[in-house]
N, C-alpha and C positions, 0 to 999 in steps of 0.2 A: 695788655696782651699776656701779662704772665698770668695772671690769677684766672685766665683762659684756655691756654695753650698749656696742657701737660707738658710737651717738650722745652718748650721756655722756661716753665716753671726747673724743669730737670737741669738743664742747662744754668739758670740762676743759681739753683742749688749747691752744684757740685763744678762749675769751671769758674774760674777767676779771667775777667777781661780786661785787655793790655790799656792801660793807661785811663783807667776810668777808675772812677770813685763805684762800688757795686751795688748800690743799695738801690731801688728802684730805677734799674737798667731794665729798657723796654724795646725790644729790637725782635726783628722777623728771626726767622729760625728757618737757614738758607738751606736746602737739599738737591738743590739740582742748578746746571750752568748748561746752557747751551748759547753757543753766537756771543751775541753781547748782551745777552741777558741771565740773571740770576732768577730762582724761583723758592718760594717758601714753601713749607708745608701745608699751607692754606692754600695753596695755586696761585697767588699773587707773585708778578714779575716787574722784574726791579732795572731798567737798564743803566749798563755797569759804566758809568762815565769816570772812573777814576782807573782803570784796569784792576780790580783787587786794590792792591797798594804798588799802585805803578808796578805789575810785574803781569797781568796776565795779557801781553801784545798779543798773542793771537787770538784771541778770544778764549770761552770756554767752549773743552769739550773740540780740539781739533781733530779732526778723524786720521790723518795720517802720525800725529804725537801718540793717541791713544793706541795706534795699531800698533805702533814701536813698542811701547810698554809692554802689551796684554804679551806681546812675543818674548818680551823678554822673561818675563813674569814665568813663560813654560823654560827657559831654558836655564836661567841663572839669577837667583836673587841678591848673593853676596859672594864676593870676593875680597880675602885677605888684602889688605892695601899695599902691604908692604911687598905684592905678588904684582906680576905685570897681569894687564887683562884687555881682550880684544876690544871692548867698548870704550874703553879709558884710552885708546891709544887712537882708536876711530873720532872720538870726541876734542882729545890732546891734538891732533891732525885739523880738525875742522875748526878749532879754534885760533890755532897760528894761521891757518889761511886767511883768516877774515881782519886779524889782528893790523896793528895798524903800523906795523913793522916791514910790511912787503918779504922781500926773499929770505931777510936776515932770520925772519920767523922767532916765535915764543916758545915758551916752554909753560905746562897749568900744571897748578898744583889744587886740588879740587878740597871744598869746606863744604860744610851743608848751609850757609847761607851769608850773606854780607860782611855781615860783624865776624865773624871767625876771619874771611878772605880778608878784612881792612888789617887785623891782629898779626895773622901771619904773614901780610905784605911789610908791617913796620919791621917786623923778627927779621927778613929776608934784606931789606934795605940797609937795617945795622949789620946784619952781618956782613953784606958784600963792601959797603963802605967801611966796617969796622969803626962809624962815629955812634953816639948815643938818642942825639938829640931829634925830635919829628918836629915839625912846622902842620898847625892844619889850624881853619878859621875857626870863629868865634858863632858866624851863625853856620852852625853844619849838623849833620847827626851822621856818624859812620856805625851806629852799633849802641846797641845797652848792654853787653855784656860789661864783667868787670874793665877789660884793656880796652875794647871799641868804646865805652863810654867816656873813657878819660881822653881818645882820640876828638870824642864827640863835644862841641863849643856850646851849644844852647843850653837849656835846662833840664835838660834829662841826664845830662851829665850827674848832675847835683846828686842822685841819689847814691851815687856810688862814693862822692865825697866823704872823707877828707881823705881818701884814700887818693893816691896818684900810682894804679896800678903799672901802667905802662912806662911810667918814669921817663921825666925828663921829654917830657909832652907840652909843647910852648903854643900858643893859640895868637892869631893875630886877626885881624879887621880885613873885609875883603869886600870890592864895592858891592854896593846895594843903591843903584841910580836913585830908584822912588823914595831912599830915605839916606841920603849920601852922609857914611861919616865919616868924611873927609868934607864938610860944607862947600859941596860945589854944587852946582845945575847942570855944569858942561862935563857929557861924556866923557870928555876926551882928557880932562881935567882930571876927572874922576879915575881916569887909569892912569895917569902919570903918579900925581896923589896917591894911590893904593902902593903901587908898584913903591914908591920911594918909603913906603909904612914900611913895606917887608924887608926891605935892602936896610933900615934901620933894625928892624926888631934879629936878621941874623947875622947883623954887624955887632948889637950887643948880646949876642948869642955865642958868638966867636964862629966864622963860617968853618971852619978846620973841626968843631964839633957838632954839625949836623947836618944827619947820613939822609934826609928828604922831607919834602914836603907831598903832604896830603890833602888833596882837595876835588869835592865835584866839580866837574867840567861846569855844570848846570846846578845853583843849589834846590837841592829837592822839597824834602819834607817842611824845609822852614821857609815855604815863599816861592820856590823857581824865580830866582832869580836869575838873570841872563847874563852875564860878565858883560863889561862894554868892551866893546874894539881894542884890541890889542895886551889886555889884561892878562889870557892865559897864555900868550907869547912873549910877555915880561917877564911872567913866573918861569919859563922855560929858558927865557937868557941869563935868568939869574941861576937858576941849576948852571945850567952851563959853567957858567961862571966862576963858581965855587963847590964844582964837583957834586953837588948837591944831587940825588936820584928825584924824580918827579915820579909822584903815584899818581892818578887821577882815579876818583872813587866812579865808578861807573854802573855800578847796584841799580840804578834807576835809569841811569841816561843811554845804557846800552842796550845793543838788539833793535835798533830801528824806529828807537822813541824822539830821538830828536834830528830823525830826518835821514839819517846816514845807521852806515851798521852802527859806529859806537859815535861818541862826542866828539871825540879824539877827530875823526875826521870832519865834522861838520865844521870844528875850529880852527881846524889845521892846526894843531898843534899833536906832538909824537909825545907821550912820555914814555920813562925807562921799565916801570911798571902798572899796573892795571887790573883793579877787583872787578867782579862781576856776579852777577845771582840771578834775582827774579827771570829778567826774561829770558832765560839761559834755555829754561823749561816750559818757557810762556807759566812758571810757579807751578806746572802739573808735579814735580815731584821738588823738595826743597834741594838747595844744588848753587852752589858759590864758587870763587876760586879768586887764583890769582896767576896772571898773565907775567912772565920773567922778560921780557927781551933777550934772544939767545944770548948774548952777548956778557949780561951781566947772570943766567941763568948757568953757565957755564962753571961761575965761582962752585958751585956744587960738585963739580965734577969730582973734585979730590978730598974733598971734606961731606959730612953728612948736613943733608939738609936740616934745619935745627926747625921741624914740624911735622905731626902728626896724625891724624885722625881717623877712627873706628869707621866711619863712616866715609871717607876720603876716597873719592870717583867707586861711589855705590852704584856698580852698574844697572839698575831699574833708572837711576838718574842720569848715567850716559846713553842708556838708548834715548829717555827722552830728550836728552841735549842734543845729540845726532839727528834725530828725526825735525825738532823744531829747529835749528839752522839748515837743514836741505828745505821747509815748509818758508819759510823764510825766504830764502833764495826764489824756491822755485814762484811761489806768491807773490813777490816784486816788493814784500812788506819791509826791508830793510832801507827803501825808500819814500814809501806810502806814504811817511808821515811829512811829506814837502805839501802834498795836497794834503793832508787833514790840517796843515798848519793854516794856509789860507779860509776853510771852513770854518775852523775855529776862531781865529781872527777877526772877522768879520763879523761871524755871528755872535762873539762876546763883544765885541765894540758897540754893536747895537744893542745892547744890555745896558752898558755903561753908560749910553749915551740917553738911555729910558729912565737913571736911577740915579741920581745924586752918591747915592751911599757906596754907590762902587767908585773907589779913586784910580784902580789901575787893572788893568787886563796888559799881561805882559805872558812871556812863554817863545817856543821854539819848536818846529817839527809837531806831533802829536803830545804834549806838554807843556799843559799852561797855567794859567793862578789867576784869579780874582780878588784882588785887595780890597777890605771894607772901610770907609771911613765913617767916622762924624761927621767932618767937612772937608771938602774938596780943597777948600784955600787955606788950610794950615794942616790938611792930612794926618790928622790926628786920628789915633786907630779905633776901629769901632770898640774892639776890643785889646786892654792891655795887651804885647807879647809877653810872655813870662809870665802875666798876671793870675789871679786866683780865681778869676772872674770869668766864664763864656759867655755872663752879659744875655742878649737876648741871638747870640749864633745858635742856637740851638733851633730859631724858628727856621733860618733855611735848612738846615736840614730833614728839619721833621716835612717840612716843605716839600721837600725833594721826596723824601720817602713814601707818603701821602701821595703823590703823583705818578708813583712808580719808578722810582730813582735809585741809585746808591752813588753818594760822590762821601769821598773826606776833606780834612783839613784842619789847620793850625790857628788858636785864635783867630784874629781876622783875617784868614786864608782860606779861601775853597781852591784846591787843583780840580781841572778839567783833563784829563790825561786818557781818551777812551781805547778800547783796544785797536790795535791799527788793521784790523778785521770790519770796522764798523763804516757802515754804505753811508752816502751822502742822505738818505731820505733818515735811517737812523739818527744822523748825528743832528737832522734838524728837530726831529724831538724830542732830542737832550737836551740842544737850546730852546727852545720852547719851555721844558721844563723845566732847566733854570731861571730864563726869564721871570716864571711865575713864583718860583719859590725865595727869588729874590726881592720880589713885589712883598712876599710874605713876610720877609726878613727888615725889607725899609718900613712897613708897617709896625712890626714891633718896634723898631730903632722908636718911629714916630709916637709909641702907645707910651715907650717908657721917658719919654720926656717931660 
């Protein structure tokens, strides 16, 4: 495609792309989104079965999101942060309503995207607690900046090593049923076990020196993985416990992705604060934050907040945050994702059930993962994690794209995560065209044997 496509070629040329090696990278050149479909400049259409990157829940191209902007666009492009302004206080409003605090209500402090909101929620938890230390897992990713990487447990942390920007950043093990490192089979096992990891790891931590832990409701990018039964109400009675603040990272799981407005309620669990990005905007304009609990938001009242930013509640990004939580609301899409959950269910279980090489279909709400194996009976990954290797994962996706698709994913991970916009007749020929690009994918598994 490049040595074809002038634009590709332009594009190859002169942008650098996130987490890839650059040298014959060969990808459509996207120009247009409408519904739940992308389109290139050749007119080929691509259905978006990952949402972007788990961010765009209403699809593309929502006509009441875009009317909000184009409006805002004649009236007001920027405003001072340090100044109060009608959208930011409209948006600050719509977001304590929905928040998972009821009367007591929140207080937002606005980022332009995740990894800033995850940075300045740790700032905000040492300062109210006045302790040093964060708690957050091992398999997680909050962020590549300098401080959200060192937040962040997998391997993309590494590049920011040896450095340990945020300081005093402790990581622990957090379950993972399909690959339990705690060796057990039993859920329930698997959550006592985790829960008694952490009550060790901030016993030799000293609980008197750490001001919260950090963690998705749901792990995202490395797996969606689902907590078993009573895991995130553990980690909540051990806050309790030891005065500890609970963050929960909600970048991806919030806005309707796993069934409820954010995590927090699908799990019944409350924490004390609460990042938030992508679907803030459904991703139409970049747009992050972080949610205080009045209570602990109040620390501010008499001292200054110790955070900043140029771009902090850009109002082109408050109209479209306002516009998409009333789209939201009035759409029913902050619980839609109960029915896409069963759809997806179902139609990825009959996948599973078609292919040896897939070991697990697992997920919640409109948010799911398909695990690749070697084999079924010792689950060993198609592909290393961490490893140097993508092995033959490249055939699904090319698979996928080839058939008019766009999905991502992690070594041997594909997410299914469509936008919660997308009709039952849509979402069967997504499964449809995984089916086959996963035929495509145990084929190669089988060539390179």
């Amino acid at each position: 495609m490049i040595a074809h496509d002038p634009l590709a070629a332009k594009h190859a040329r002169y942008v650098l792309t996130p987490w890839a090696a650059q040298g014959g990278l060969d990808l459509p050149v996207i120009v247009r989104g409408e519904g739940v479909y992308l389109y290139d400049d050749a007119g080929n259409r691509y259905l978006d079965l990952t949402s972007g990157l788990i961010a765009v829940n209403l699809g593309h191209g929502h006509p009441a999101v875009l009317a909000a902007m184009h409006a805002q666009i004649d009236r007001l492009c920027f405003s001072p942060p340090a100044w109060f302004n009608d959208a930011r206080a409209e948006l600050g409003e719509a977001l304590s309503r929905i928040a998972p605090w009821g009367d007591e209500g929140a207080r937002a402090f606005f980022t332009t995207g995740g990894a800033g909101a995850n940075e300045d929620a740790v700032k905000f938890a040492r300062e109210i607690t006045g302790r040093p230390k964060v708690l957050a897992g091992y398999r997680s990713f909050h962020g590549s900046g300098a401080g959200s990487a060192t937040l962040t447990g997998e391997n993309r942390r590494w590049f920011n090593e040896p450095a340990n920007v945020m300081g005093h950043v402790v990581h622990f093990w957090a379950p993972y049923p399909y690959r339990s490192p705690f060796f057990t089979a039993d859920p329930a096992e698997e959550t006592q076990r985790a829960l008694q990891h952490v009550t060790d790891v901030i016993a030799a931590e000293n609980p008197a020196m750490v001001a919260a832990i950090l963690i998705e409701p749901v792990v995202g990018s490395n797996g969606v993985i689902v907590y078993p039964a009573g895991y995130l109400a553990g980690l909540r009675a051990l806050c309790d416990r030891h005065g500890i603040l609970l963050i929960l990272d909600e970048v991806m799981t919030g806005f309707g992705r796993t069934g409820s407005t954010f995590a927090s309620e699908t799990f019944g669990v409350v924490p004390d604060l609460m990042t938030f990005a992508k679907g803030v905007t459904s991703a139409y304009v970049p747009l992050g934050g972080v949610l205080v609990r009045e209570r602990y938001a109040t620390a501010f009242d008499a001292k200054p907040l110790p955070g900043g930013h140029t771009y902090s509640g850009h109002p082109l990004a408050m109209a479209a945050g306002v516009a998409a939580i009333r789209a939201y609301q009035e759409g029913g899409f902050f619980t839609r994702g109960r029915a896409i959950e069963q759809w997806l269910r179902a139609g990825l279980e009959a996948v599973r059930e078609k292919y040896e090489i897939v070991g697990e279909v697992r997920g919640v709400g409109a948010f799911f993962a398909m695990e690749f194996v070697a084999s079924r009976e010792t689950r060993e990954p198609l592909v290393a994690w961490q490893g140097a290797s993508l092995g033959v994962m490249p055939a699904l996706f090319a698979g996928l794209r080839k058939r008019g698709a766009y999905g991502f994913g992690r070594y041997n991970v594909m997410h299914v995560a469509p936008p919660l916009t997308i009709s039952d007749a849509e979402l069967d020929e997504g499964i449809a065209i995984i089916d086959a690009a996963v035929g495509d994918l145990a084929a190669a598994h089988a060539a390179s044997r």
